[in-house]
PDB file of N, CA, C and O in Angstrom:
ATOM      1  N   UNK A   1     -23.206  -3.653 -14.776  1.00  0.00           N
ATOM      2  CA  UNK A   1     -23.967  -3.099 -13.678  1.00  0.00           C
ATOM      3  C   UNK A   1     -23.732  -1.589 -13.641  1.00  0.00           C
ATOM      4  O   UNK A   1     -22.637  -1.029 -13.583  1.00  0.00           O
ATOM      5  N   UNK A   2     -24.709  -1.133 -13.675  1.00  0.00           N
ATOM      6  CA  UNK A   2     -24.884   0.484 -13.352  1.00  0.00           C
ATOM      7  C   UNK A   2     -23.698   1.084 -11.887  1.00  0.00           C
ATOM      8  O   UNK A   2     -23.672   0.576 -10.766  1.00  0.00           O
ATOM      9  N   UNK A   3     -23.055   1.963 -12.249  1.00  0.00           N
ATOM     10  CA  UNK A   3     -22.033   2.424 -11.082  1.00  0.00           C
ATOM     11  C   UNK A   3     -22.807   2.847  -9.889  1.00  0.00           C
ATOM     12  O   UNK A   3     -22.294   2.643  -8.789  1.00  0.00           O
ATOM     13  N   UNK A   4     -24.052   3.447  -9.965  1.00  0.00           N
ATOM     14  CA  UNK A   4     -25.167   4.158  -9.295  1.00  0.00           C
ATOM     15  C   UNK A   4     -25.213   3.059  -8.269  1.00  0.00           C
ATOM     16  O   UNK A   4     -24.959   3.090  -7.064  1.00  0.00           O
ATOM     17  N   UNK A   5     -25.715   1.792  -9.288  1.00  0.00           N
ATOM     18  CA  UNK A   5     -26.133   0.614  -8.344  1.00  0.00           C
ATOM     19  C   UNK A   5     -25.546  -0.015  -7.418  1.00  0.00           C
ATOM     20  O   UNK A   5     -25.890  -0.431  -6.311  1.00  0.00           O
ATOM     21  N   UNK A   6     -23.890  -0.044  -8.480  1.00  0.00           N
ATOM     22  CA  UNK A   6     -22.937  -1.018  -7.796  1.00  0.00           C
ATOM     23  C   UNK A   6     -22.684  -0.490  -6.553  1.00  0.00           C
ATOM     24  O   UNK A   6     -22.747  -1.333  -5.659  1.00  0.00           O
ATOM     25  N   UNK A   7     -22.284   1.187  -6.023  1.00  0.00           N
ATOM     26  CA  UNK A   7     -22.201   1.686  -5.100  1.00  0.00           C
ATOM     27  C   UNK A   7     -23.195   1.603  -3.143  1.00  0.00           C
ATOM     28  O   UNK A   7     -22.884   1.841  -1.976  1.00  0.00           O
ATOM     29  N   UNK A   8     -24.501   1.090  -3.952  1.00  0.00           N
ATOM     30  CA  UNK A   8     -25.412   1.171  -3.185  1.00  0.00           C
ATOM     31  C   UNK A   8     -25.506  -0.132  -3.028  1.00  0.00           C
ATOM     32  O   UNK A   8     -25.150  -0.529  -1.918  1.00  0.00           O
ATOM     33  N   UNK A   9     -25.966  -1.144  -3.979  1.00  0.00           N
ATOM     34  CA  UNK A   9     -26.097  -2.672  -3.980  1.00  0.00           C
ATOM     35  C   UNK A   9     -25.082  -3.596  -4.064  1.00  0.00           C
ATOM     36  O   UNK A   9     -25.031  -4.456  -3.185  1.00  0.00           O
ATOM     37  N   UNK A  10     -24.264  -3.593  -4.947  1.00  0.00           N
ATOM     38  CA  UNK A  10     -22.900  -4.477  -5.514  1.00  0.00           C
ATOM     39  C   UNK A  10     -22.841  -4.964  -4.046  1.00  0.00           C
ATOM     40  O   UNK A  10     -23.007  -4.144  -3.142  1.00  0.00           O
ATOM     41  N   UNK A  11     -22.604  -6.299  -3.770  1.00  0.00           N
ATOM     42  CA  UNK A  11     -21.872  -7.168  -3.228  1.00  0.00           C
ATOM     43  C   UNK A  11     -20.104  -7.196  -3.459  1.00  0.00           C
ATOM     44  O   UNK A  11     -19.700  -8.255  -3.939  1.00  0.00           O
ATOM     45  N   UNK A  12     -19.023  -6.126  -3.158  1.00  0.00           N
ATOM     46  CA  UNK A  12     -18.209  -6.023  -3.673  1.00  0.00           C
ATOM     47  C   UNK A  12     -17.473  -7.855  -4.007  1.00  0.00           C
ATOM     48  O   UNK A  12     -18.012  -8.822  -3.469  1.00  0.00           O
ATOM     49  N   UNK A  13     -16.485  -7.992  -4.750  1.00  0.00           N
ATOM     50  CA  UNK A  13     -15.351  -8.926  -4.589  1.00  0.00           C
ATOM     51  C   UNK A  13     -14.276  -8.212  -5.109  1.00  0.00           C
ATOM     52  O   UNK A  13     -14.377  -7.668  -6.209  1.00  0.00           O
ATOM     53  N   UNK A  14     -12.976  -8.134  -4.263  1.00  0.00           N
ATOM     54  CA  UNK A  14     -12.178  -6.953  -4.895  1.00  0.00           C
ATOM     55  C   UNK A  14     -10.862  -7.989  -5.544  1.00  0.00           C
ATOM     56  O   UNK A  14     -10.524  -8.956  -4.862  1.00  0.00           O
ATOM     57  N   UNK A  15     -10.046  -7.676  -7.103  1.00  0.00           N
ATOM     58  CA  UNK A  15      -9.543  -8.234  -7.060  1.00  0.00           C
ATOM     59  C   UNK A  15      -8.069  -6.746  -6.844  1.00  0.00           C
ATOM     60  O   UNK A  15      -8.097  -5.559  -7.169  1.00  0.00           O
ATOM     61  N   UNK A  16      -7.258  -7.374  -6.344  1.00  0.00           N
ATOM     62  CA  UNK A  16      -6.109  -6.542  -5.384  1.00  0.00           C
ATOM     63  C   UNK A  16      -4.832  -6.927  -6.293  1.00  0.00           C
ATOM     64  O   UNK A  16      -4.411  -7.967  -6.799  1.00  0.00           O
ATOM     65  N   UNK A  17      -4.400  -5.495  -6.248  1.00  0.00           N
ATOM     66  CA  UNK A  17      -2.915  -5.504  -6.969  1.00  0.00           C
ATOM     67  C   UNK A  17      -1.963  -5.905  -5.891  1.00  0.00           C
ATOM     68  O   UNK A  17      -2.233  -5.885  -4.690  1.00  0.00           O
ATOM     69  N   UNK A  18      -0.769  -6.289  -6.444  1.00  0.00           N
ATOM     70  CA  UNK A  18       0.268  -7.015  -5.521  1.00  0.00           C
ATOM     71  C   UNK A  18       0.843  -5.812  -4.804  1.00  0.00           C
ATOM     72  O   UNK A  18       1.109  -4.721  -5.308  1.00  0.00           O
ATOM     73  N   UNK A  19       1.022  -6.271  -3.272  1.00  0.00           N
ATOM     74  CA  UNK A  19       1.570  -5.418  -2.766  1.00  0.00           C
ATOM     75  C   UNK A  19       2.800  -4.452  -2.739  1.00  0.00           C
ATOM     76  O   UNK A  19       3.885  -5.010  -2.902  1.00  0.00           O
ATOM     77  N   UNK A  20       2.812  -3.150  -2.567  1.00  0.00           N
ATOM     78  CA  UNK A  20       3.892  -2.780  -2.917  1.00  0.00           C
ATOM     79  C   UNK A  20       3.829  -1.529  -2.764  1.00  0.00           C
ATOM     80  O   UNK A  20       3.448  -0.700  -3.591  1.00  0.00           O
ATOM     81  N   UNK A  21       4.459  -1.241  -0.972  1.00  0.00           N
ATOM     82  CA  UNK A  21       4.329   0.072  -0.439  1.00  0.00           C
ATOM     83  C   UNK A  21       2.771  -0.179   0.775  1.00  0.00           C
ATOM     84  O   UNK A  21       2.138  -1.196   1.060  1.00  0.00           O
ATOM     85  N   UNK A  22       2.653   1.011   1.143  1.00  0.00           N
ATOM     86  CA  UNK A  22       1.333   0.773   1.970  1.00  0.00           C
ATOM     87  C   UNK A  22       0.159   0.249   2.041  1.00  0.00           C
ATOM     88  O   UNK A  22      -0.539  -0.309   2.888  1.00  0.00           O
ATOM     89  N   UNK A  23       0.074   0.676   0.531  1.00  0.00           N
ATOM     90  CA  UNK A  23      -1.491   0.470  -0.067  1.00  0.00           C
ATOM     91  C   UNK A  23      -1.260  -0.247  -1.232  1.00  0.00           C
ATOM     92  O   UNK A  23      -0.114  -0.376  -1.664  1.00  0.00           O
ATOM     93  N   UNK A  24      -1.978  -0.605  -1.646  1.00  0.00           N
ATOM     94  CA  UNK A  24      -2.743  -1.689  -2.853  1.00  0.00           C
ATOM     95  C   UNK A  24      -4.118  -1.138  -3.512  1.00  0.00           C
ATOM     96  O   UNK A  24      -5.128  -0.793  -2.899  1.00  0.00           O
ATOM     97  N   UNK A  25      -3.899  -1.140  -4.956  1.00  0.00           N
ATOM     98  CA  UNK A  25      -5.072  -0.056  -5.301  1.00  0.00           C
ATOM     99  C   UNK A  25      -6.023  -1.944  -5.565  1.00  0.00           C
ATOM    100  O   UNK A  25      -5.333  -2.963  -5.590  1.00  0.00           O
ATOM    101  N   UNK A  26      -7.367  -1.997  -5.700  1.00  0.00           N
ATOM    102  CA  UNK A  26      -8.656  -3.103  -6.260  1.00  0.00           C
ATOM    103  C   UNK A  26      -9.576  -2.433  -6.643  1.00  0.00           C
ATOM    104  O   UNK A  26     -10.021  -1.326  -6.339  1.00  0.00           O
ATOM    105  N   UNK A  27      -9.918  -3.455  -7.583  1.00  0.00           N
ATOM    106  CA  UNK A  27     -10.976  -3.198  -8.457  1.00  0.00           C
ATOM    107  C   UNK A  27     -12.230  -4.119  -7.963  1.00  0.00           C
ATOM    108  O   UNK A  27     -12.043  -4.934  -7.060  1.00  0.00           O
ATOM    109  N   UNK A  28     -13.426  -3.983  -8.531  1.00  0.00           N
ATOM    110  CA  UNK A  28     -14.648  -4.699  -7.852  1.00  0.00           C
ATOM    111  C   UNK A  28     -14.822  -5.583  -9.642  1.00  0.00           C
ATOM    112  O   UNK A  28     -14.968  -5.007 -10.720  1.00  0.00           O
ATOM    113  N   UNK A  29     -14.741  -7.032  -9.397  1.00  0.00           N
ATOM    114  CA  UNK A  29     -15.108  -7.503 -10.454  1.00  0.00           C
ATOM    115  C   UNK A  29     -16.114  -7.772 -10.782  1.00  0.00           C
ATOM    116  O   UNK A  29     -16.403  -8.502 -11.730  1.00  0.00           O
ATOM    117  N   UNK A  30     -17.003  -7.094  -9.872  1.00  0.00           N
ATOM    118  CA  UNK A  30     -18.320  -7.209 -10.290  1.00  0.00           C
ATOM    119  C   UNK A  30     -18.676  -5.960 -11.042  1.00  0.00           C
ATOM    120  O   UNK A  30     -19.140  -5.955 -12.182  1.00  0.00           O
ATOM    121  N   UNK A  31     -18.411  -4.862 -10.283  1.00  0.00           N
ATOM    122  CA  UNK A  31     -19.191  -3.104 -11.129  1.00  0.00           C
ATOM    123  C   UNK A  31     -17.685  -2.516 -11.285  1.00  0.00           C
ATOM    124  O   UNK A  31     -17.906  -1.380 -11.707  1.00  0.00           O
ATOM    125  N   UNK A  32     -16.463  -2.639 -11.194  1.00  0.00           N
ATOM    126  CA  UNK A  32     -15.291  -1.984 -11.664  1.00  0.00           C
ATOM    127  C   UNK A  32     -14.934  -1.312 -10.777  1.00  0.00           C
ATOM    128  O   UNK A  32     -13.771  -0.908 -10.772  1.00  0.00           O
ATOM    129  N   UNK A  33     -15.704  -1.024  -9.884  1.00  0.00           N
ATOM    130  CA  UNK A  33     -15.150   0.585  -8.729  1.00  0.00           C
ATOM    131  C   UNK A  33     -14.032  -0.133  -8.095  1.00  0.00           C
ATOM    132  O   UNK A  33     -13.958  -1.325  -7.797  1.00  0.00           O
ATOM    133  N   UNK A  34     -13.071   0.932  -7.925  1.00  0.00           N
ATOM    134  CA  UNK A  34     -11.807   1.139  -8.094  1.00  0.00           C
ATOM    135  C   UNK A  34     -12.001   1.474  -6.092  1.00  0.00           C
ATOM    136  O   UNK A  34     -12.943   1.915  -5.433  1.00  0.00           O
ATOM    137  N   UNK A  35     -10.404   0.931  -5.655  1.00  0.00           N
ATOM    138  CA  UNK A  35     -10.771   1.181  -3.902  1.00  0.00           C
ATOM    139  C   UNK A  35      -9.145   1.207  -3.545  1.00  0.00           C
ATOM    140  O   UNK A  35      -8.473   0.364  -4.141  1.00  0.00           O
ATOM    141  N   UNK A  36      -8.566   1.954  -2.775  1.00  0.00           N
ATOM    142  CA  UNK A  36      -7.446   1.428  -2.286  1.00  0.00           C
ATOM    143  C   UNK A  36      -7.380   1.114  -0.828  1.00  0.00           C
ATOM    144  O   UNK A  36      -7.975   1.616   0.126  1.00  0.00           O
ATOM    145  N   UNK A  37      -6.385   0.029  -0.912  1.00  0.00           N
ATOM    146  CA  UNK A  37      -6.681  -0.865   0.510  1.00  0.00           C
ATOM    147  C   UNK A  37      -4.671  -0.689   0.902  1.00  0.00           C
ATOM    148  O   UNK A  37      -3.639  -0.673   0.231  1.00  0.00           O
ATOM    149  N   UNK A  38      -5.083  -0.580   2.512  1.00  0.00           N
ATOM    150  CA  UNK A  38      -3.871  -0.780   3.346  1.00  0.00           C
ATOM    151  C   UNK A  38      -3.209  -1.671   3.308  1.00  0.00           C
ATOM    152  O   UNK A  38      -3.897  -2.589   3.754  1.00  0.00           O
ATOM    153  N   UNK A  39      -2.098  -2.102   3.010  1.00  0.00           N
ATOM    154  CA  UNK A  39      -1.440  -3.809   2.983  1.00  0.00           C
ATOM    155  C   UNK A  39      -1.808  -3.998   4.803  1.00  0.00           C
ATOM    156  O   UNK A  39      -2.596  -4.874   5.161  1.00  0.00           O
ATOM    157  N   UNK A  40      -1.313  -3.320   5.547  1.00  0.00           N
ATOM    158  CA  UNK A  40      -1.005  -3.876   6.848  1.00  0.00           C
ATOM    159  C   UNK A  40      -1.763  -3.172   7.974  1.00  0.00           C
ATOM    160  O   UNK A  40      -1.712  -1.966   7.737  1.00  0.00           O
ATOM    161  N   UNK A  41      -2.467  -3.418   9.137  1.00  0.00           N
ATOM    162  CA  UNK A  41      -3.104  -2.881   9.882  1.00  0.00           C
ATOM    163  C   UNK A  41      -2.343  -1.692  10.858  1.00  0.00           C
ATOM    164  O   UNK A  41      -1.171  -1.850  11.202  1.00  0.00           O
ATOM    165  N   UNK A  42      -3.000  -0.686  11.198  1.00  0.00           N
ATOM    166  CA  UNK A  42      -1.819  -0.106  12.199  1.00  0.00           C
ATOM    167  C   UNK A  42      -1.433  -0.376  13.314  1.00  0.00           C
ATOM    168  O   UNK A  42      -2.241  -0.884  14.091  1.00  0.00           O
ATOM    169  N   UNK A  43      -0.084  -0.121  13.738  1.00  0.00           N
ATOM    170  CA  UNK A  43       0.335  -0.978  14.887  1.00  0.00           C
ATOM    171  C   UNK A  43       0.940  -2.486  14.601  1.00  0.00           C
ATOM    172  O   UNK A  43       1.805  -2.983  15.322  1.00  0.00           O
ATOM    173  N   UNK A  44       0.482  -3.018  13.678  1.00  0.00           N
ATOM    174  CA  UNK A  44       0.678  -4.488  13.515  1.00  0.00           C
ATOM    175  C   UNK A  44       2.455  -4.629  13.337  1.00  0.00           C
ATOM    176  O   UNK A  44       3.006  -5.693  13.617  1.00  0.00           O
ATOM    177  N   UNK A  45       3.231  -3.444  12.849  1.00  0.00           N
ATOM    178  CA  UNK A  45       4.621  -3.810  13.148  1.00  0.00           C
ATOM    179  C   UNK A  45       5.212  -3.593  11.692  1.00  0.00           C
ATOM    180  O   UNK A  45       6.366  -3.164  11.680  1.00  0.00           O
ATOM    181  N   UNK A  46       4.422  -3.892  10.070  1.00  0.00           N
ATOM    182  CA  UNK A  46       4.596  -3.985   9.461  1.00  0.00           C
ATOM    183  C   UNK A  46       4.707  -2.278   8.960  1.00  0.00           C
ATOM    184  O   UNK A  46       5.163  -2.071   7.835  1.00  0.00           O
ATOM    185  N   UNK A  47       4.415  -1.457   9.548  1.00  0.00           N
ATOM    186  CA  UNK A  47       4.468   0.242   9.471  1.00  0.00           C
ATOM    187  C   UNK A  47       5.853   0.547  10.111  1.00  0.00           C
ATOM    188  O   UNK A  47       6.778   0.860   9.362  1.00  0.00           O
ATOM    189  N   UNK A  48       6.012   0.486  11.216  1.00  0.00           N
ATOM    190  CA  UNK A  48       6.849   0.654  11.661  1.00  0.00           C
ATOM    191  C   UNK A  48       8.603   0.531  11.436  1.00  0.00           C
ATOM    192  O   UNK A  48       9.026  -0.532  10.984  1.00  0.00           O
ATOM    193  N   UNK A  49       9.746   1.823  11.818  1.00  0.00           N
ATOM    194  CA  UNK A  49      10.784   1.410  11.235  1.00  0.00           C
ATOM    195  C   UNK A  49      11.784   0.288  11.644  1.00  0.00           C
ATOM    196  O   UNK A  49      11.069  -0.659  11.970  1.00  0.00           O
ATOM    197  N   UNK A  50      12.701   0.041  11.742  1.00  0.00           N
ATOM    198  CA  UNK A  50      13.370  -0.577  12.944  1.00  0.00           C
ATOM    199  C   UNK A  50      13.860  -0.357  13.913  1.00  0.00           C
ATOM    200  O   UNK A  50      13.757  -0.962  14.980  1.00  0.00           O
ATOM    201  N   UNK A  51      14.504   0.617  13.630  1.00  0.00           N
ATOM    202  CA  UNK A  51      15.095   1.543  15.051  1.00  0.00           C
ATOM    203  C   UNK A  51      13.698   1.688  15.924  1.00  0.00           C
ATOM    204  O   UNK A  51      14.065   2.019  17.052  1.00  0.00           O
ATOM    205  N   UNK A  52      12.340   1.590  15.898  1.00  0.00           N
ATOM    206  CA  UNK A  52      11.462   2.007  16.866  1.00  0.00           C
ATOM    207  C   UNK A  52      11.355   0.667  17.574  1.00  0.00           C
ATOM    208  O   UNK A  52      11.253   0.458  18.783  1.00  0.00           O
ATOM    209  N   UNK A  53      11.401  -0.236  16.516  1.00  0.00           N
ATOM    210  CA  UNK A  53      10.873  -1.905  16.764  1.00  0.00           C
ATOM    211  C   UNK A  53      11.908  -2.378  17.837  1.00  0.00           C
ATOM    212  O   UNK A  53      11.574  -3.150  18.735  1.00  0.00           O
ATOM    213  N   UNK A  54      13.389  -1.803  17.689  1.00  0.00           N
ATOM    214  CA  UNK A  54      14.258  -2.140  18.332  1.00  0.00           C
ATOM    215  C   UNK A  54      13.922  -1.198  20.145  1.00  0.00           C
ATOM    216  O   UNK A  54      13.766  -1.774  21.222  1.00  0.00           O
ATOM    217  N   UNK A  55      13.908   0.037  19.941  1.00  0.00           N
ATOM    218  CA  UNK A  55      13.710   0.670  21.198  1.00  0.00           C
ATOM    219  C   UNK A  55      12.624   0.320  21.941  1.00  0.00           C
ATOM    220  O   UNK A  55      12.714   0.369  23.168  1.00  0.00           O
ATOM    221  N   UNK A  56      11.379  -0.103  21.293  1.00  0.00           N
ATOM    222  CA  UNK A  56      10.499  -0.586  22.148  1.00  0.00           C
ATOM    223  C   UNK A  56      10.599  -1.994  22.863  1.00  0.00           C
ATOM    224  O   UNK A  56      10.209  -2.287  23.993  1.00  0.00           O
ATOM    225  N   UNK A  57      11.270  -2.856  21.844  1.00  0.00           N
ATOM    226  CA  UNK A  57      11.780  -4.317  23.125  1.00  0.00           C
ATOM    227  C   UNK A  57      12.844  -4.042  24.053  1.00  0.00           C
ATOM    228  O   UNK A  57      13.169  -4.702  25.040  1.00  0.00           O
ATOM    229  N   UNK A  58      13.373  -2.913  23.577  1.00  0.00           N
ATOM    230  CA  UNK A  58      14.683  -3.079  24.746  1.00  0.00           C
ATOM    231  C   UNK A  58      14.182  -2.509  26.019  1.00  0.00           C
ATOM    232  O   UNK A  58      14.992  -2.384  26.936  1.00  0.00           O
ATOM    233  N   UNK A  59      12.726  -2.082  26.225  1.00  0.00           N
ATOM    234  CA  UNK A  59      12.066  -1.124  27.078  1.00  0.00           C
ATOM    235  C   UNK A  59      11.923  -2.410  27.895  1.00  0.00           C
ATOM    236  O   UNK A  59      11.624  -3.363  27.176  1.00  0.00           O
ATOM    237  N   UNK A  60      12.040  -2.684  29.078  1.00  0.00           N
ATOM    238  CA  UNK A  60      12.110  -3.516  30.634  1.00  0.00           C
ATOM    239  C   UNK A  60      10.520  -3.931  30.527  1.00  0.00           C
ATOM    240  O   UNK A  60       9.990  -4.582  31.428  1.00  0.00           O
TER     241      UNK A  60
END
């Protein structure tokens, strides 16, 4: 598939490298384009250090 196309048309399916660190680079196995994706949403806890995780439950 044309990159032109895949960009505009492609139906992506991404296949995703194993996690490791923030991001995760995927590829589209359909047209190849290359994407990097967040492992974890923000806020979700998985960003965060411990010492914050800890000060915020001890908050009343």
């Amino acid at each position: 598939m044309n990159k032109q196309i895949c960009e505009e048309e492609c139906v992506h399916h991404w296949i995703l490298d194993q996690p490791n660190g923030p991001t995760s680079g995927g590829i589209c196995k359909h047209c190849g384009i290359t994407e990097e994706f967040r492992n974890s949403m923000p806020g979700s806890g998985w960003d965060r250090s411990g010492q914050a995780r800890k000060a915020k439950q001890a908050k009343p």
